[in-house]
N, C-alpha and C positions, 0 to 999 in steps of 0.2 A: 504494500500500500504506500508503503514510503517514497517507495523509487516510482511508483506512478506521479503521486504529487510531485515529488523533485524535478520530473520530468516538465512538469507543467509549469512549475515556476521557473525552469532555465526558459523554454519555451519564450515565455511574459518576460522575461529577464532580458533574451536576446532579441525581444521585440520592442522595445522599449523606443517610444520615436514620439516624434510631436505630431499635433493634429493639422498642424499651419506651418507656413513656411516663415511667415513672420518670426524676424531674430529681438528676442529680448534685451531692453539696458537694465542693468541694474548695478546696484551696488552691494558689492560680496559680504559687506556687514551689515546691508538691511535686515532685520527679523524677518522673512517673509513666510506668507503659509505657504503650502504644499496644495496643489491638487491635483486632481485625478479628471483626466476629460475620453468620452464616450463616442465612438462613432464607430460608422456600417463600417467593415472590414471588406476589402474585395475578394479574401481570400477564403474562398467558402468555410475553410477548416479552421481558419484565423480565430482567434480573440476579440473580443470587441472592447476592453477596458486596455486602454495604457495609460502608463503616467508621464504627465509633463510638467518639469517644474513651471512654478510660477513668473519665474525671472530664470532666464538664462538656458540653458541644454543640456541634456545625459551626454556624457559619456565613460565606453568602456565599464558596462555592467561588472560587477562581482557578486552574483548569489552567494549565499550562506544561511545552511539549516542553522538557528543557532538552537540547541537540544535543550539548554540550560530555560529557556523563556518559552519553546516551544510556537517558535514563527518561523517562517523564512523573515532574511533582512538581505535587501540589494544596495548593495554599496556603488555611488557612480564617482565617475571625476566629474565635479562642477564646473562647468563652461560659460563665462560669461565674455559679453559682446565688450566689454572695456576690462579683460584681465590686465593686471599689472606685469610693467615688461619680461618682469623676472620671478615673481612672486606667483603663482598660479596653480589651478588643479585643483584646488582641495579635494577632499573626500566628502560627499554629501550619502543620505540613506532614506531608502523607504522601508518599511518592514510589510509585513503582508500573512494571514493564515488562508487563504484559499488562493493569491495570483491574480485575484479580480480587484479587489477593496485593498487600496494601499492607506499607510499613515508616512506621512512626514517626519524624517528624523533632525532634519537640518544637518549642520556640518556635524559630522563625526572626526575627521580629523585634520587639522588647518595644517598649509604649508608651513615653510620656515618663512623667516621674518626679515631677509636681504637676502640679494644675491651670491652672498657667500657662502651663504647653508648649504650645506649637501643634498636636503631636500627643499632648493627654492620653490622648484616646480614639483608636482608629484607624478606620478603614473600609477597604471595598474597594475593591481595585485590582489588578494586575499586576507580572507579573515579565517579565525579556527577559535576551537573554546578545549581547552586543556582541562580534565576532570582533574588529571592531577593536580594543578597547582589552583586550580578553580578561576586562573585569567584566560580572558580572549586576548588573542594575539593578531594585529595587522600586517603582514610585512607585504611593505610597498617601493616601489621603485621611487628614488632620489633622484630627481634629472637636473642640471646644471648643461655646462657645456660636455657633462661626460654622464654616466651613468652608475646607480649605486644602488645594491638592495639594503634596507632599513625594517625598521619594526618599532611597533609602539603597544603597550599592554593597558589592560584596565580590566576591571574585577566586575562591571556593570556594565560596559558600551556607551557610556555616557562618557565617562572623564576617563582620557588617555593620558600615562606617559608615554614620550617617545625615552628610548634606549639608544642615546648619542654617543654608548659609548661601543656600542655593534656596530657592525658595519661589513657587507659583503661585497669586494671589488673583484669585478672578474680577472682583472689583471693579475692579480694574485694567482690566480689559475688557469694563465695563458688562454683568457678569454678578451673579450673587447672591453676599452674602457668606457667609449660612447654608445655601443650596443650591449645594453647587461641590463635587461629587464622583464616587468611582467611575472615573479616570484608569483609560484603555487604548489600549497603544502596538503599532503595526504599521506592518511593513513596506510599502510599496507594490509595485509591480513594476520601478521605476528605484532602489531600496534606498533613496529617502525615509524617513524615522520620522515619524509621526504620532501625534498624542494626541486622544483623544476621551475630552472631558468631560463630565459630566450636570447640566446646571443649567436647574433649575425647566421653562421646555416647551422647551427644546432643548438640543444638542450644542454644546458648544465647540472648536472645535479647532485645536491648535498643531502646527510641523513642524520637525523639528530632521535636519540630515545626519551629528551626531553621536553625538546620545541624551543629550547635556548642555545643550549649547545651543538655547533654544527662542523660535519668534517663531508669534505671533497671525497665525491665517489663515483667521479667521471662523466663521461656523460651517457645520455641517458636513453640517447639515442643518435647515430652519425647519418648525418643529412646526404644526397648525393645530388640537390637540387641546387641549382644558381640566386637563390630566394632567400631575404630576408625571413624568418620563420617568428610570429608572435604569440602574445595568450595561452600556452598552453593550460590545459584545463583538464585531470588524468582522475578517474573515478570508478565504483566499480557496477556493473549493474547485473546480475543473477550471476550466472558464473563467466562473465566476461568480464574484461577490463579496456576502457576504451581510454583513447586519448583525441582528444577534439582541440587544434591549432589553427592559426590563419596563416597564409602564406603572402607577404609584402614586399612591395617598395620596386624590389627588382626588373619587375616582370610583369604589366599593367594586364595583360591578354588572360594571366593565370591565376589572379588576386581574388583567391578562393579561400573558405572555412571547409577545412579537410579531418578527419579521421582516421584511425587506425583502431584495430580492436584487436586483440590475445588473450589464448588462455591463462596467464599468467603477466608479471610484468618483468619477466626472465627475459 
């Protein structure tokens, strides 16, 4: 029943669009509400509820079951039509128990505060809830003129620290300094954690038994395509295991959301 609903809300999740082409201004510290706007869908099989914020535009969904509250919650990067030159992204959220009727979370986690930060800008990534230590975990891409994965914790979803003193550079692992992003963590079937990263034509990935502590364990997959590889997204559904990525930048004719599925993740 699980993996059906989960189903539904990545579904709602990767559907997430506006109803108008009109671009909103706002101002990223206004208090604003959230809503939710309704229309015919052309796609017979489609949805008819998405969400569009009130000021500004989704991007780069992040579902997350969170188990501990018992909702989904979709994490977007915040888009607005006058971001600061350097300062941008944030994290904004809607939570959801069915995929139709969203609430508004507002900012869940704010960039840094000058261009010097390592996360001036933010990117996508992922949330997780740790029964061990009872916090939910963010970790998100740092973008600058180079790129960096980061993480921030909180014991409720409301108040975050960030953890300025982690820090994951692909360079360290003869990866890319400006292509190191899109961090996504999952569980294996032994309660391993696993990180997959996207840099330039392949996956990076680390494995931690606590969801703090993280060691280099190759990669996770060797690409033999000419393409920018983004988003991967690796989960499990009955006895398969899939991995769903988009393929960019390279190759305009090919810039597709592609798959792969195995019996294991061997």
């Amino acid at each position: 029943m699980k993996s059906t609903i989960l189903s539904v809300i990545l579904f709602s999740a990767l559907s997430v669009t506006s109803c108008s082409e009109d671009h909103f201004v706002g101002d990223p510290e206004k208090n604003w509400a959230a809503t939710t706007e309704c229309f015919t869908p052309t796609d017979e099989n489609g949805y008819n509820t998405y969400w569009q914020p009130a000021i500004g535009r989704v991007g780069d969904p992040m579902p997350f079951y969170d188990q501990k509250e018992g909702n989904f919650k979709v994490l977007y990067l915040q888009e607005f039509d006058n971001n600061d030159a350097w300062c941008f992204h944030p994290i904004y959220g809607v939570s959801t128990t069915d995929g139709a009727n969203y609430q508004g979370m507002g900012e869940v986690l704010e960039t840094g505060k000058s261009k010097d930060e390592l996360d001036a800008a933010i990117g996508t990534g992922c949330a997780v809830y740790n029964d061990n230590d009872g916090l939910y975990y963010i970790y998100y891409t740092g973008h600058t003129s180079r790129e960096v994965v980061m993480r921030a914790t909180s014991p409720d979803f409301k108040t975050w620290t960030k953890d300025k003193a982690w820090v994951l550079r692909g360079a360290d692992h003869g990866y890319s300094d400006s292509d190191f992003r899109d961090p996504q963590v999952f569980q294996d079937d032994n309660g391993l954690w696993h990180m997959i990263i996207a840099s330039n034509l392949m996956f990076a990935e680390y494995t931690s038994s606590n969801l703090r502590d993280w060691e280099y364990a190759g990669q996770f997959s060797c690409m033999i395509w000419d393409r920018m590889l983004e988003c991967p997204d690796i989960f499990k559904m009955g006895d398969w295991w899939y991995m769903v990525y988009s393929e960019a930048f390279r190759s305009d004719w090919s810039r597709k959301v592609k798959y792969m599925m195995a019996r294991s993740l061997d």
